[in-house]
C-alpha positions as a printed Julia matrix, in Angstrom:
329×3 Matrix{Float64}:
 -12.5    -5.43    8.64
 -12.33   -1.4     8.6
 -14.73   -0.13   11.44
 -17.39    2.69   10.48
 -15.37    5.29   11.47
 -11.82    4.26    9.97
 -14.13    3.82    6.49
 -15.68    7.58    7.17
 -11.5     8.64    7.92
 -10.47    7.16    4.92
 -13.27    8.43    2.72
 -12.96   11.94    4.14
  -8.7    11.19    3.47
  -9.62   10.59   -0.2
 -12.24   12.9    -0.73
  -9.79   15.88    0.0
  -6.84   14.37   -2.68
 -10.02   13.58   -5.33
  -9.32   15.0    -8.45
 -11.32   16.95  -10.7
 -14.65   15.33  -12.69
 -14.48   13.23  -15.36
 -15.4    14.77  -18.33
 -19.15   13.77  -19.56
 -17.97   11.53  -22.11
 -16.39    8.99  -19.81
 -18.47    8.27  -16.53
 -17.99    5.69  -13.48
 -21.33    4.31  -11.74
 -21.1     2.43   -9.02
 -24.29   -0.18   -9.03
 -25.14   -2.74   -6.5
 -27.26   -5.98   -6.67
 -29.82   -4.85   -5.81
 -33.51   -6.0    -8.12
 -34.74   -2.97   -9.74
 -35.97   -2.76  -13.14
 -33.71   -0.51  -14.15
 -31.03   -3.76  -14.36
 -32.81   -4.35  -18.09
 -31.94   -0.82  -19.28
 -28.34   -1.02  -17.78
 -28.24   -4.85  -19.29
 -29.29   -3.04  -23.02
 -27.03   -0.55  -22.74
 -29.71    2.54  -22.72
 -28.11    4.29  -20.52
 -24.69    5.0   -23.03
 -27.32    5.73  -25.65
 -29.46    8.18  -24.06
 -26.04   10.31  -22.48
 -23.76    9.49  -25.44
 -20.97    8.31  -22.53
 -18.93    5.89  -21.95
 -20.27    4.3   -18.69
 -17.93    2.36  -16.92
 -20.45    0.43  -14.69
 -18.41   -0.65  -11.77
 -20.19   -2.87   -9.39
 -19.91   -2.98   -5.2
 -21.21   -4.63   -2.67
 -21.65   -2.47    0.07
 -23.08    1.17    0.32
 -20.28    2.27    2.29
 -17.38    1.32   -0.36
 -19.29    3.12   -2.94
 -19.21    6.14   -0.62
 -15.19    5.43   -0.79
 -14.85    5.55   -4.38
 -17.74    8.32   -4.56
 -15.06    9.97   -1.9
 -11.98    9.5    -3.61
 -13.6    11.09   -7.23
 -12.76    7.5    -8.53
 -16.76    7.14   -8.99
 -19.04   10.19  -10.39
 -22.71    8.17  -10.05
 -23.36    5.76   -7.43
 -25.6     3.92   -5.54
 -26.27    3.75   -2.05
 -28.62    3.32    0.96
 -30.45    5.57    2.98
 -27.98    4.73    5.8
 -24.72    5.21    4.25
 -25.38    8.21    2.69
 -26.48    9.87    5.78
 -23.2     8.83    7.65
 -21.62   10.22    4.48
 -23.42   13.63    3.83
 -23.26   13.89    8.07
 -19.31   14.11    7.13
 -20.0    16.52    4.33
 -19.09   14.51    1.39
 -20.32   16.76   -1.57
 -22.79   14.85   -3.22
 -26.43   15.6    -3.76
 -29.38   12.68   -4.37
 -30.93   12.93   -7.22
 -33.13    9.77   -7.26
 -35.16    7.66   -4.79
 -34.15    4.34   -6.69
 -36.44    2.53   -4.0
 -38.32    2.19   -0.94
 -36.93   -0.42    1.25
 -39.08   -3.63    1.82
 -39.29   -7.02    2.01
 -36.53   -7.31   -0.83
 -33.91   -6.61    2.85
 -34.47   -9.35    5.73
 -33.29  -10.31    8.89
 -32.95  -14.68    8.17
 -32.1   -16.83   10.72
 -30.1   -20.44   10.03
 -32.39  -23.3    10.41
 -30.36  -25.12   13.58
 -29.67  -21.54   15.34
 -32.0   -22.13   18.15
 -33.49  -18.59   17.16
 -36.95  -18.82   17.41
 -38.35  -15.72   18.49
 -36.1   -12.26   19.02
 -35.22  -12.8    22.36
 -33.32  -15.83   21.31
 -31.11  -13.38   19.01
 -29.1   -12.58   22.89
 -25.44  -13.75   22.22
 -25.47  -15.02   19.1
 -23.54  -13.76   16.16
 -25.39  -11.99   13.76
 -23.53  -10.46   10.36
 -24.58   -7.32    8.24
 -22.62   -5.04    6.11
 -22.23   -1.9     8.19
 -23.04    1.58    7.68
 -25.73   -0.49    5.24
 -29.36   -0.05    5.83
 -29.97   -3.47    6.66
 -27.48   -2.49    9.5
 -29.29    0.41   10.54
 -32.87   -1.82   10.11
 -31.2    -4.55   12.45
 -30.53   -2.0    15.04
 -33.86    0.13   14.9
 -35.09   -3.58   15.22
 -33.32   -4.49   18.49
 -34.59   -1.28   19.78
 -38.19   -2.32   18.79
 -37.2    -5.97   20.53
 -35.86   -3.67   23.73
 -32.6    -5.82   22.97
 -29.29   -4.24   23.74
 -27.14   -4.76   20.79
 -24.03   -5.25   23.11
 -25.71   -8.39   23.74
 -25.82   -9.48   20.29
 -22.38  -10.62   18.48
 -22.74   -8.12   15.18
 -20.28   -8.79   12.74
 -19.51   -6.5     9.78
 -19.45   -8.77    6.6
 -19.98   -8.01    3.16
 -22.63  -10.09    1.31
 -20.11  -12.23   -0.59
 -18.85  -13.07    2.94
 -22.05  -13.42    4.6
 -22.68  -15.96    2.04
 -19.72  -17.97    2.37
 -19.84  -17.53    6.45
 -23.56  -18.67    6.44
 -22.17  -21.84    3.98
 -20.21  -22.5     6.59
 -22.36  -22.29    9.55
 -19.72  -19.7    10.89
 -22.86  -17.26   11.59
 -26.63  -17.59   13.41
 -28.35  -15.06   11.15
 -27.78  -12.15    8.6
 -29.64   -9.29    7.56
 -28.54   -8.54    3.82
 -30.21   -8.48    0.7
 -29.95  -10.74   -2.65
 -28.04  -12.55   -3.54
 -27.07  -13.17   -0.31
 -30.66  -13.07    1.12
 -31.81  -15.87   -1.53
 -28.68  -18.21   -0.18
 -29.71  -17.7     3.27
 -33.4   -18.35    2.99
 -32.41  -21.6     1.29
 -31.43  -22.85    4.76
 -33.38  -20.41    7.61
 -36.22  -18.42    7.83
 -37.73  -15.01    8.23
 -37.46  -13.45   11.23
 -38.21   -9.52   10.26
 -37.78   -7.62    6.75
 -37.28   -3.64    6.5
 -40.84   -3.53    5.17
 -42.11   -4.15    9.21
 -38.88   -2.28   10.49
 -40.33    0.95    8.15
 -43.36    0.54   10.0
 -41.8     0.57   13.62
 -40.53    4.22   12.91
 -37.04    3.31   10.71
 -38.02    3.14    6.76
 -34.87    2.71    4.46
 -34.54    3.53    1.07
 -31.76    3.2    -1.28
 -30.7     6.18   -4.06
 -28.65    7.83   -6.99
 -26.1     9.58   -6.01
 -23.59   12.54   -8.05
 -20.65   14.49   -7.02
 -21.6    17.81   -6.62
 -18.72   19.29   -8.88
 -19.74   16.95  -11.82
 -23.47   17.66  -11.61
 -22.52   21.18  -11.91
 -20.69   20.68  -14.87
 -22.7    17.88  -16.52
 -25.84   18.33  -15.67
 -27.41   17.02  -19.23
 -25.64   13.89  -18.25
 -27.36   13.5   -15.02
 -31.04   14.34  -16.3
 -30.78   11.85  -18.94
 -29.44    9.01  -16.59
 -32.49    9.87  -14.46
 -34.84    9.92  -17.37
 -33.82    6.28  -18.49
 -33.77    4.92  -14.92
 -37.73    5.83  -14.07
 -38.85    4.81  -17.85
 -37.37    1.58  -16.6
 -39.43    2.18  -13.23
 -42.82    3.22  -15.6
 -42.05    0.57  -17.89
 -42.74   -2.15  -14.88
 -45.29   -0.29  -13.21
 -47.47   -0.35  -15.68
 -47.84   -3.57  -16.48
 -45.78   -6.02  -13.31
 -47.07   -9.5   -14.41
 -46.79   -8.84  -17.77
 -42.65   -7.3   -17.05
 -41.91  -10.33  -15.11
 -43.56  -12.53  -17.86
 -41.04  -11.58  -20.06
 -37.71  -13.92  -20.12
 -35.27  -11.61  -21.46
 -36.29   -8.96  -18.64
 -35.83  -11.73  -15.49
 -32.67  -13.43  -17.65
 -30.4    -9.6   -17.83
 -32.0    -8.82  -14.48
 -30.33  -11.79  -13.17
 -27.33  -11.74  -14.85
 -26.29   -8.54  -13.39
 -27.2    -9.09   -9.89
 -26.66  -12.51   -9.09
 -30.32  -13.33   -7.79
 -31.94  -16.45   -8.63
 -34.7   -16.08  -12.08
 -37.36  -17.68  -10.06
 -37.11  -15.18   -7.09
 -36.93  -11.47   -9.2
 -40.53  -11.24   -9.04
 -40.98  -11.38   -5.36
 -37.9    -9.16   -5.12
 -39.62   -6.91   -6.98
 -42.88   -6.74   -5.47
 -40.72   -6.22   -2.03
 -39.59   -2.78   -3.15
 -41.49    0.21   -4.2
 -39.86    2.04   -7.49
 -41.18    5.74   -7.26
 -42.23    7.65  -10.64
 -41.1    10.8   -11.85
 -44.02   12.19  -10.02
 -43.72   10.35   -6.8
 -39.85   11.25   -7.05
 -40.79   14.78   -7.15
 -42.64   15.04   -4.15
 -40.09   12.56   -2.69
 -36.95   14.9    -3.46
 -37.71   17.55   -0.99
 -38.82   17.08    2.73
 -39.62   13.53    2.96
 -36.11   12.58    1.65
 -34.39   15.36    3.43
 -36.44   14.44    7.25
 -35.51   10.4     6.49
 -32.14   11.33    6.13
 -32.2    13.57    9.23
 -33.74   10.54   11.09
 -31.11    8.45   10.04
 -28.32   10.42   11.15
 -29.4    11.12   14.69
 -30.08    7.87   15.17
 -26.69    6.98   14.16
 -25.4     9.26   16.06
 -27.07    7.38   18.99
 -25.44    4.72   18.34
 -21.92    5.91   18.05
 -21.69    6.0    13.82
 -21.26    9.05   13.29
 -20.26   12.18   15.35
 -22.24   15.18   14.23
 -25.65   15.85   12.98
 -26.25   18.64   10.15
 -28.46   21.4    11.01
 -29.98   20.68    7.12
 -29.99   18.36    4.74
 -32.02   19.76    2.48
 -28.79   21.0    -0.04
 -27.84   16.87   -0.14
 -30.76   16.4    -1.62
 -32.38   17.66   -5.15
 -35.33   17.47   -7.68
 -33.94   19.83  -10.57
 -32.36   16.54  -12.56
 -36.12   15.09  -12.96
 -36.82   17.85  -16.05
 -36.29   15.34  -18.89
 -38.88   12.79  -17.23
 -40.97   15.08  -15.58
 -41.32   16.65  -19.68
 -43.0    13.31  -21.03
């Protein structure tokens, strides 16, 4: 497996041979499986119809190779975690965020395998423990050791990808995982709880996951951008306004599923484990909150040997100006 810093060397590689932005009419997102409500409009296809693109959804399965492609100018739109993209923006990879797509909770975990002999954190001490890295579940597992006053030298963390962690954990190759669905569903079918992001946010180390554009095609598509945040947080009003009554519906849990791989009958609590900001939450969001979380992130990081340098500001990684079209309703 490529270490964090051979993935930021190769991103960094691409990112200077990247060519120049797709034109507006063709676009590459990069999407995760991550439950959101915005997995409906993507499923419907609302997304083509309110930019009048082609949208070649691409999906990944870690943060940190969507920063890649993002890198390389294969990808123009892509989503990633709060930790990623502050190892990636700490390397100055031009892209600014242009939507909190959600705040981190219970929807991330830290499960342990039934049979582990982990009952309490303490017990964690030499066993092997797997999480994507560069993720934010692997920046919640380490703010959680810290909380624990574990040294994670003591703890055999493994960098696996969720389709891995789900095999690994099939195989009983692994004690415990901190991941997200689908992989998180798989593992709590056989272990238990033993922290989710939602009580790491409230040691000191929330995580959120967000859009992401190149900075060279925002510039030059910016109609394209504004829309594709307009459609996502209709998505996000649509569900916040009535939850039960969302979840109620088949069609939304049966396209929701379909693209992410999570099991029908476990969407709703995925959902109620997130927080989906609105266009006016995102406004307030998109300026120092979002800038000082991902100013946290990247010193801590840089305590623990991710990354090598710490911006002076984030602030120009980060921007409300795409939020007209919403913010108009």
């Amino acid at each position: 497996m490529r270490s964090a810093h051979r993935l930021a060397s190769a991103a960094l590689f691409l990112l200077g041979l990247a060519t120049a932005a797709h034109a507006a009419d063709e676009v590459a997102v990069a999407y995760q499986t991550s439950v959101d409500p915005s997995k409906v409009a993507q499923a419907d296809g609302l997304y083509e119809k309110a930019t009048n693109a082609k949208i070649n959804w691409r999906k990944f399965d870690s943060g940190a190779d969507v920063i890649t492609a993002v890198a390389s100018g294969d990808v123009q739109v892509g989503y990633v975690g709060s930790s990623p993209l502050a190892a990636a923006v700490s390397r100055n990879l031009p892209v600014v965020t242009f939507l909190v797509a959600a705040q981190l909770g219970s929807a991330e975990a830290l499960v342990v395998r039934n049979g582990s002999k982990i009952e309490k954190p303490a017990d964690l001490v030499g066993k092997k423990v797997a999480v994507p890295f560069v993720s934010t579940t692997h920046y919640s597992l380490l703010a959680a050791l810290k909380h624990w006053k574990i040294d994670p030298a003591k703890v055999q963390i493994v960098n696996l990808r969720p389709p891995e962690i789900i095999a690994a954990w099939q195989r009983g190759d692994i004690d415990a995982a901190y991941v997200w669905d689908p992989a998180l569903g798989k593992a709590k079918e056989s272990g238990k709880l033993l922290t989710t992001s939602a009580e790491v946010g409230k040691w000191g180390a929330p995580t959120f996951d967000a859009w992401i554009v190149r900075k060279d095609f925002a510039e030059k598509n910016p109609q394209f951008v504004e829309q594709f945040a307009k459609v996502t947080l209709d998505a996000y009003a649509a569900y916040r306004a009535n939850p039960k009554g969302w979840v109620g519906n088949t069609a939304n849990i049966e396209k929701t599923a379909r693209i992410t791989g999570a099991k029908p009958e476990e969407i709703a609590g995925l959902l109620e484990g997130n927080i989906f900001p609105l266009a006016k939450e995102q406004a307030a969001l998109l300026g120092k909150p979002t800038v000082r979380a991902v100013a946290d992130t990247a010193v801590f990081l840089k305590d623990q040997g991710k990354v090598d340098q710490v911006q002076s500001d984030y602030g120009p990684y980060v921007s409300p100006s795409y939020l007209k079209l919403a913010a108009s309703k």
